[in-house]
N, C-alpha and C positions, 0 to 999 in steps of 0.2 A: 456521552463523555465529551468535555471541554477539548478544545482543541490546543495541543501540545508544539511549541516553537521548535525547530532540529537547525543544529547547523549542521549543512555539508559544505565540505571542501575535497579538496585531490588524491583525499584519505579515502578507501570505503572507510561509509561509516554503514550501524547498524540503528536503522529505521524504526521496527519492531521486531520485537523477538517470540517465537515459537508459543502462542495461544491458542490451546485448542478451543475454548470457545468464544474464539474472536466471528462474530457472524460476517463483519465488513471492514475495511481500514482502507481508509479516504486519505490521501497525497496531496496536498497544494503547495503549486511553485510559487514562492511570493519573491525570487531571487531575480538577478538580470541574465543567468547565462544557463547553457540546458545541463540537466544532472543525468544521470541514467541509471535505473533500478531493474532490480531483478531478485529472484530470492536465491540466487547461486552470486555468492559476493568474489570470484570469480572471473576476469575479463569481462567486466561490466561495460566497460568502455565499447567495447565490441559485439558483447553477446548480450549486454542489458536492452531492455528499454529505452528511449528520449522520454525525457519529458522538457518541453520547455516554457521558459518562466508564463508567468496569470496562467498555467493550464496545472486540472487537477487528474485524478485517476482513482477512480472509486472500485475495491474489491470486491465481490459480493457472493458469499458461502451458497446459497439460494439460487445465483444463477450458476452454480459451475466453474467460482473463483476459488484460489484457496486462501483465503485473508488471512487463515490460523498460521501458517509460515514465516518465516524468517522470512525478512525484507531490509537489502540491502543499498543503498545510494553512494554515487561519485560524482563530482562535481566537473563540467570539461574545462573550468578556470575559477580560479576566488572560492569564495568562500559565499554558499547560498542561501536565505532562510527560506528553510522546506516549514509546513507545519501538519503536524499527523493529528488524527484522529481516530477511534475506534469504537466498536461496538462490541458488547462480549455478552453472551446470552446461549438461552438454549433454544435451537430452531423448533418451532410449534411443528407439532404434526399435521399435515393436511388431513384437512376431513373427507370422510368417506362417505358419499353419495349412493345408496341403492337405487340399482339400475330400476327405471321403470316395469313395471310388471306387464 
């Protein structure tokens, strides 16, 4: 999936919303100042995440992330272009190997 432009500013805004089968959803700061995410929209300022600007954060269902969540951002000044991306899919099942004899 194409990657998607977001403005945040000193609003939460809302990032993505609630996909269960979202397998990953990837975060790039392209803005000047840090935002801070979390998927509890919440005292984010506090309890979020940093991100800050040229850096990304990739979710990923496969290792142990939950990318299918609500995901929330606040900006600590201005107005930021974040840009989202996502994946949406059904995780393959790992294949089953018999133990040697």
């Amino acid at each position: 999936m194409p990657w998607r432009a977001v403005t945040v500013d000193t609003t939460v805004r809302k990032l993505a919303s609630y996909t269960a089968k979202r397998l990953s959803l990837s975060v790039f700061h392209n803005g000047t100042a840090n935002i801070f995410f979390s998927q509890d929209p919440t005292n984010l300022t506090t309890l979020g995440f940093v991100l800050v600007p040229s850096a990304s954060v990739t979710l990923v269902k496969a290792e142990g992330d939950e990318p299918e969540a609500d995901l929330f951002a606040v900006a600590s000044v201005g107005s930021q272009d974040i840009r989202v991306q996502e994946s949406v899919g059904e995780v393959p099942a790992l294949p089953v190997r018999p133990l040697p004899a």
